[in-house]
Each structure stands twice: as C-alpha cells, then as structure tokens.
N, C-alpha and C positions, 0 to 999 in steps of 0.2 A: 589383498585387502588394504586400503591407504584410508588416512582420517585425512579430513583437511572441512572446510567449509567455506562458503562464500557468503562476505559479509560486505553490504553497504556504505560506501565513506560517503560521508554526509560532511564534512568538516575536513578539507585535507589537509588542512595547515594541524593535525594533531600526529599526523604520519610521519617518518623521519627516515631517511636512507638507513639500509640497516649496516651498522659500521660492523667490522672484525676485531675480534678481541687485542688489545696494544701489548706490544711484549718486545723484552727486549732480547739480543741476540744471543746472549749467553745465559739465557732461561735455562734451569733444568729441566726444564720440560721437551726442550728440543736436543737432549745429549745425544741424541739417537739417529738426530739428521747433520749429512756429513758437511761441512765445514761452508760451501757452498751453495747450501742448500736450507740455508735457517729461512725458518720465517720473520718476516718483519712486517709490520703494520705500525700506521699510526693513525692518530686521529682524521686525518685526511683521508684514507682511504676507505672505500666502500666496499659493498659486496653487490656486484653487478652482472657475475656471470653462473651461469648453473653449468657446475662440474658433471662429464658423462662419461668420462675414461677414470672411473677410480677403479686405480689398480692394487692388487691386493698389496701391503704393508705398506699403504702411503700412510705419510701423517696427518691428522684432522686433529682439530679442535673447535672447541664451543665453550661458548658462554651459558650455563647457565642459573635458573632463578638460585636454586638452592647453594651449589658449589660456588657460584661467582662469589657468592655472600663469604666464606672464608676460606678462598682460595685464589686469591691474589687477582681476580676478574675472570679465568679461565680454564682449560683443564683439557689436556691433548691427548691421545693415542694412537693407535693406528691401526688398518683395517687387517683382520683376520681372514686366514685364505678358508677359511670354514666359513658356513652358512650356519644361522642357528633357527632352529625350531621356536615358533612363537607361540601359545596357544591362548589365543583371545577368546573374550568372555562369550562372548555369541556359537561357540562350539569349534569356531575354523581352526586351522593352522596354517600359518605361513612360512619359507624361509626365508628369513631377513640377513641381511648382512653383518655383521659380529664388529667393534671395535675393542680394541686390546687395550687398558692401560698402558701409558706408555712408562721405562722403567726408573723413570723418576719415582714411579709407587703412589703416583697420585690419581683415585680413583676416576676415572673418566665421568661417570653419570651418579648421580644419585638419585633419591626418590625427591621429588620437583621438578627435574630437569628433562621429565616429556615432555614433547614440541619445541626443545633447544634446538636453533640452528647450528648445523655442523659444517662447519669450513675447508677447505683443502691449504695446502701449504701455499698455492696459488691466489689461497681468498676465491675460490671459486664455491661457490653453494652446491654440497652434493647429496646433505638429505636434513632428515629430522629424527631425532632421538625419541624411539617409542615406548625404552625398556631398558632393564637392567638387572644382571644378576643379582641375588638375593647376598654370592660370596663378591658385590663387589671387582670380580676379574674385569668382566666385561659390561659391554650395553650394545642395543641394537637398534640398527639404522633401517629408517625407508628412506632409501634412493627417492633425489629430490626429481630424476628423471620417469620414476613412477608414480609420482604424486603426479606430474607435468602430464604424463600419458591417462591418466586415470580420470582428472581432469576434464582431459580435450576429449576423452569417451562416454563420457554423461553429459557433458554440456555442450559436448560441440567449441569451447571458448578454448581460450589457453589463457597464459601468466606470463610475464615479464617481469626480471625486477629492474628497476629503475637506475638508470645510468648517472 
C-alpha cells in the first residue's frame, strides 16, 4: 500500500529543487557516524538521486513541518534491521521499514511530519515518513523505490527528481 498523488503544475516558477536539511559536521546528530563519513550539505546542494541500496543502520534524516519548527531545521536516525507492522485505517497491514532515533535522543518524527522526505547520508531520497510510534522510539518509512514502482504500475508514467 503507497500514498502518493498526481497533481497538475500549472505555474512552475512556484516549484523549487527540493534542498537537504544544512548541518554542520560536528552535529550531535551525527555522533554516530564515523569520522569520515559525516554528513554535510549546504545550501547548494539538492536532492537529485533516489536512494535503492538502503542498507540496514544507515543514517537518514528529514526535515520536517512539525520537528523542523524547534529542532534546529532537522532530525536523523537510522534504519532498523526490523520491519514494522503498519495497520492502516482501510483494514490492511503492511511491513514498512522502522527508523531508530538516533542517540543524540532526539526524536526522529513526530505527529506532522507525515510525507517528510527522508534523505540518506548521500542526500539520496530513499522514502517518505508515514508514521510514528506513539513512545516516540521510532517512525516508519515507505521506500521512495516503492512509491517509484507503484507509481509506474497504475499509471504506466514514472518520476524524476530534477537535477
């Protein structure tokens, strides 16, 4: 099961490259990635590739509406070699991918923060946040590769993001 929608740009000068959240190397957020291996972004760079090898305990983070607002623009963890049970309101369940807080202690998602895009340490796009525990620990991802495939299976089109 994937949410997503197709909507009309009638005006493309309101669309804007989607950037990755700025941080700097010695973030607490990133104590956890080793030494050569921080992330770094700045205003220059974009998000142009969609990530398909995420491997379990890499790092991600996202911006989003709710956390951005008083958590310094972002908020990282990293992926859980557990799958988690979703159960959406139409009856289904699914197993969605799990990200962990990372042990900075800063919660990864909150409630606002569905349909935040999730980045890799790469800046690559590797899904969309649909959920989040109730304690807080965790939240869970749709694979930006199953949104892609689910997609090009009902419509025949695919997506690109913009270089």
């Amino acid at each position: 099961m994937t949410d997503w929608a197709i909507v009309e740009v009638t005006n493309v000068s309101t669309f804007r490259l989607n950037r990755p959240p700025i941080t700097e190397p010695m973030d607490p957020r990133q104590q956890s990635l080793p030494a050569g291996l921080k992330y770094r972004a700045s205003k220059n760079h974009a998000i142009s590739r969609v990530g398909i090898d995420l491997e379990k305990y890499s790092w991600v983070a996202k911006a989003g509406r709710s956390t951005s607002i008083f958590i310094d623009g972002y908020t990282a963890g990293h992926i859980n070699c557990m799958k988690g049970r979703v159960h959406w309101d139409n009856g289904r369940d699914t197993l969605e991918t799990v990200i962990s807080n990372e042990p900075s202690g800063l919660q990864f998602a909150v409630r606002g923060d569905s349909g935040s895009m999730v980045i890799s340490r790469n800046k690559d796009w590797v899904g969309l946040v649909i959920s989040g525990e109730s304690t807080g620990d965790t939240a869970y991802l749709m694979l930006a590769q199953a949104i892609i495939d689910d997609i090009k299976a009902k419509t025949g089109g695919t997506i690109s993001l913009p270089l």
